[in-house]
C-alpha positions in Angstrom: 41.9 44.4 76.0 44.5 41.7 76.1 45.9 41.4 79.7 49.0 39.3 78.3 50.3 42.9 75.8 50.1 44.9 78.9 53.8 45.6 80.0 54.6 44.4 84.0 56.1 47.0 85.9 59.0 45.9 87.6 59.5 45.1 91.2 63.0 45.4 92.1 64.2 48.3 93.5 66.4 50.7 91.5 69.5 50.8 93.6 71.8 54.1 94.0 75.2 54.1 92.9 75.7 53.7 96.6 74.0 51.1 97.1 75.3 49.2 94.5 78.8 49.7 95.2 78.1 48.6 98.8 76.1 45.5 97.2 79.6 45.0 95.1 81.5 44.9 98.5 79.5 43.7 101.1 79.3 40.1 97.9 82.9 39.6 98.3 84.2 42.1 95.0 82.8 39.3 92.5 84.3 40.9 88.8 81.3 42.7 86.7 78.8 41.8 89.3 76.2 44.5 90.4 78.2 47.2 91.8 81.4 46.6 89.9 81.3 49.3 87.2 80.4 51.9 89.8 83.1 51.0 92.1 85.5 50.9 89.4 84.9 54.1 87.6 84.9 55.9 91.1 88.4 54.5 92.1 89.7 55.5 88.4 88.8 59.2 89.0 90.0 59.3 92.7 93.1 57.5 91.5 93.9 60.4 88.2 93.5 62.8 90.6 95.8 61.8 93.3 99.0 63.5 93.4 100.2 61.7 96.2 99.8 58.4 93.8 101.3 59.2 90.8 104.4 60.4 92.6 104.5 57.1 94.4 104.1 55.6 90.5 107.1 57.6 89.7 109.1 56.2 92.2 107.8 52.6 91.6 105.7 52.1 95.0 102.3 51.8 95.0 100.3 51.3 98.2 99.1 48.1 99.9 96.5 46.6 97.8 96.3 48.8 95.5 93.3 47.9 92.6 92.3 45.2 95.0 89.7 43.2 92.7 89.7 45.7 89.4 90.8 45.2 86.3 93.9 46.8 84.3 92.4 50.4 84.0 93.2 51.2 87.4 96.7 50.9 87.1 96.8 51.9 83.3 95.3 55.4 83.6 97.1 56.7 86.9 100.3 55.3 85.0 99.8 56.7 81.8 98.8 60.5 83.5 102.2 60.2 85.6 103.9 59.6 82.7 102.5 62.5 80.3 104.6 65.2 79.9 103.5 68.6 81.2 102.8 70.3 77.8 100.7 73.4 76.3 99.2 74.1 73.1 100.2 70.9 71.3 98.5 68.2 69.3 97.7 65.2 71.4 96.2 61.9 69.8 94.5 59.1 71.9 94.9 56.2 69.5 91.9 53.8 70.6 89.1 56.5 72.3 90.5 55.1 75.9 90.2 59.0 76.9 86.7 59.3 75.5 85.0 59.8 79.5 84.1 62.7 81.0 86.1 62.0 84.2 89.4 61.3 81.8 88.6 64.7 80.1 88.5 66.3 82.8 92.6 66.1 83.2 94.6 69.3 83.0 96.2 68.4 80.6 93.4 68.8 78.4 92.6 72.1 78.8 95.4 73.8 77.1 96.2 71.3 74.2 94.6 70.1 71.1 93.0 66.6 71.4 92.1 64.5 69.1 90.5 60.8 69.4 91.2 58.2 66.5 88.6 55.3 66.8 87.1 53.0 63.9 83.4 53.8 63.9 81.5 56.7 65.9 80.9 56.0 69.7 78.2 57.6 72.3 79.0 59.7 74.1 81.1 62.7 72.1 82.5 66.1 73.5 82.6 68.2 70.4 81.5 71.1 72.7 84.9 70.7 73.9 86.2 70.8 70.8 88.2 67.3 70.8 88.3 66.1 67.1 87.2 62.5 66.2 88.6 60.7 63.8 87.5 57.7 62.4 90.2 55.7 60.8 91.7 52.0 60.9 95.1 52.7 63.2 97.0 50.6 60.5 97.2 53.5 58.0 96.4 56.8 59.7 95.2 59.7 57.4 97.1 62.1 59.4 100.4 64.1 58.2 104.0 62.6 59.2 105.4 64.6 62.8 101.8 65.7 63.0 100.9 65.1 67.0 103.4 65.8 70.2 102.0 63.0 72.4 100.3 59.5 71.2 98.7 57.4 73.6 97.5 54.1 72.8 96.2 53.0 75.6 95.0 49.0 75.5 94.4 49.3 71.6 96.7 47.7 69.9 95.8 44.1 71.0 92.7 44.6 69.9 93.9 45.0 65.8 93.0 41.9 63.6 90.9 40.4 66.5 87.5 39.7 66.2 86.1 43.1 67.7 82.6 42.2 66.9 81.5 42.6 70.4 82.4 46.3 69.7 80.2 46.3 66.5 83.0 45.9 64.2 82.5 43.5 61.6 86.0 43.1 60.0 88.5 40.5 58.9 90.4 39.3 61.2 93.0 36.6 62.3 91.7 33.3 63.1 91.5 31.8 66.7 94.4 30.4 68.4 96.9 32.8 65.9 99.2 35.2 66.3 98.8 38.6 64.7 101.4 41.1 63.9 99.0 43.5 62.7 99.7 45.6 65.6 103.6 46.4 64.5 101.7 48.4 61.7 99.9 50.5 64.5 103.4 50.9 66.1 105.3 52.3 62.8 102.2 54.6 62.4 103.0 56.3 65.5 106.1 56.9 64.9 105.5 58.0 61.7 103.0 60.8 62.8 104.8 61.6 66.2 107.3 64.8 66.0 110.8 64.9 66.8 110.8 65.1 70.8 106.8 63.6 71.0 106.1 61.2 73.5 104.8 58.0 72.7 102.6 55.8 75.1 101.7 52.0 75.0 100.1 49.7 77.5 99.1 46.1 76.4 98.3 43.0 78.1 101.8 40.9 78.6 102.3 37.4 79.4 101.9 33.9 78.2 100.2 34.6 74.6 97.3 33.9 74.6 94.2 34.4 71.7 91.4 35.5 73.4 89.4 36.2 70.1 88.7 40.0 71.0 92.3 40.7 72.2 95.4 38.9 71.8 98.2 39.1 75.1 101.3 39.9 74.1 104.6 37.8 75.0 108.3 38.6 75.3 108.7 37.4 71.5 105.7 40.4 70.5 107.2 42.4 72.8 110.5 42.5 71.1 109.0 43.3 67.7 107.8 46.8 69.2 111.2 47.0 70.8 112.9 46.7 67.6 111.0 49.4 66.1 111.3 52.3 68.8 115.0 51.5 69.0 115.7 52.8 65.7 113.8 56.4 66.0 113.9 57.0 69.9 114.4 56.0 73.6 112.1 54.3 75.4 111.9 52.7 79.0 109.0 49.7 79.7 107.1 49.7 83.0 105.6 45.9 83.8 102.8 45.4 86.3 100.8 42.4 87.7 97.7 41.8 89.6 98.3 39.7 92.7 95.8 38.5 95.7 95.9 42.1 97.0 95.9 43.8 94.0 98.3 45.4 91.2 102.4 45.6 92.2 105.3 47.0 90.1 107.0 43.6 88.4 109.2 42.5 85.4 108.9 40.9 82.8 110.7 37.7 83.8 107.8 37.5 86.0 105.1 38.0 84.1 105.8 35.6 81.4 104.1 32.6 82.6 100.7 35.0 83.4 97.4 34.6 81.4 94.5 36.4 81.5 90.9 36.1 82.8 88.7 36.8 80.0 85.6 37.7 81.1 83.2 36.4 78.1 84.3 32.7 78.1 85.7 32.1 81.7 88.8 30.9 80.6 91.4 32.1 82.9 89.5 32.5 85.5 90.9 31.7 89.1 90.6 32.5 93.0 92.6 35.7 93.1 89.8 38.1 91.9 91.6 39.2 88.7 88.7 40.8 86.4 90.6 40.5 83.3 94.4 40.7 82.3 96.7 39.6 85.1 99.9 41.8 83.8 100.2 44.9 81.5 103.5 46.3 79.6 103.7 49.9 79.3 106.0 51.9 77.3 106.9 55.2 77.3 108.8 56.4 74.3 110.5 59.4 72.8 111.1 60.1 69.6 114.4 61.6 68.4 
């Protein structure tokens, strides 16, 4: 027998979700170190299911250090589940699979209204045993009908379309490095397009100083204004601005977000002594269609 083919069993110790969110702490909060994944997915679900939090959201005043150290999705999802209107038995489309998580599923607002997920390719996990539809389509050109869902979300998608999302196994053309795309505007126009009179529309992006980050582009005020432009014409709409600070994610404007870049977290660039873990300042919008 050849000693050298036999497999070593490891000697580290397999840590507890405990343990490695205490290991996550107790090293100072360093982004996507041991412990950060745990520590962020817990505070996502505590945060959805806070009432007390999204009526603060509501009324623009989050608590002292809120997010301290985590990226964008802590602030995105509370947001975007404050926002949602209080519907039954309509069509709901998550353009993007940001909702694709048990704990996100788990929303009342799930339970009594059709939801389907539109993504490129198959992802792992499903939930077709709870009878969410999945779609697999390029956001650019839907197959669905015109006025066909009540709510969209497109939750931190559409900065990803005409990147380079090879890291999520997607081998498509995309725009080259250092470019702007406006690929996205064709996302926006689909949403309208398949949104019914009264639906509600929702958009979060990165927002900033542009920047090409290869898998995601940040939008500026100049992008910004192209989305504008299109949801005047068939709605109303109102933009919500946040920014990660020292202590963690405040209510901001644009104005003051304009000069913010991103820490991307597969190069380096960006990164800084704040504790950011990835974008520094999101845009949300929340629309409504004629």
């Amino acid at each position: 027998m050849n000693i050298f083919n036999k497999k070593r069993k490891s000697t580290l110790p397999i840590l507890s979700v405990d343990d490695k969110i205490s290991q996550y702490i107790d090293n100072g909060r360093i982004p996507w170190s041991i412990g950060y994944q745990e520590h962020k997915d817990i505070s996502i679900t505590k945060a959805i299911n806070d009432s007390s939090l999204k009526q603060n959201i509501l009324s623009e005043n989050l608590p002292e250090n809120f997010g301290l150290g985590l990226d964008e999705r802590i602030i995105e999802y509370p947001w975007i589940f404050s926002n949602l209107k209080n519907i039954e038995e309509k069509q709901i489309l998550d353009a993007g699979s940001t909702f694709n998580f048990a704990n996100i599923l788990a929303q009342p607002i799930f339970k009594n209204n059709k939801l389907t997920i539109a993504t490129y390719a198959p992802e792992s996990p499903n939930f077709n045993d709870l009878g969410i539809s999945y779609v697999y389509t390029d956001l650019r050109d839907t197959p669905f009908k015109d006025n066909m869902f009540d709510m969209v979300v497109s939750h931190s998608t559409i900065e990803h379309i005409d990147m380079d999302n090879s890291i999520y196994g997607y081998d498509i053309d995309h725009v080259g490095e250092e470019k702007k795309s406006y690929d996205y505007l064709l996302a926006v126009k689909e949403y309208v397009r398949i949104l019914n009179s009264e639906g509600q529309l929702i958009i979060t992006f990165p927002f900033g100083k542009f920047e090409n980050h290869g898998f995601f582009q940040q939008f500026d005020s100049e992008m910004l204004e192209k989305i504008n432009d299109i949801l005047k014409e068939f709605g109303t709409f109102k933009l919500t601005f946040f920014q990660y600070k020292n202590n963690g994610w405040i209510f901001t404007s644009e104005s003051d977000c304009k000069d913010v870049v991103s820490f991307n977290p597969h190069t380096g660039k960006g990164k800084a002594e704040d504790g950011a873990a990835h974008c520094r300042s999101i845009c949300c919008i929340n629309f409504t269609k004629k």
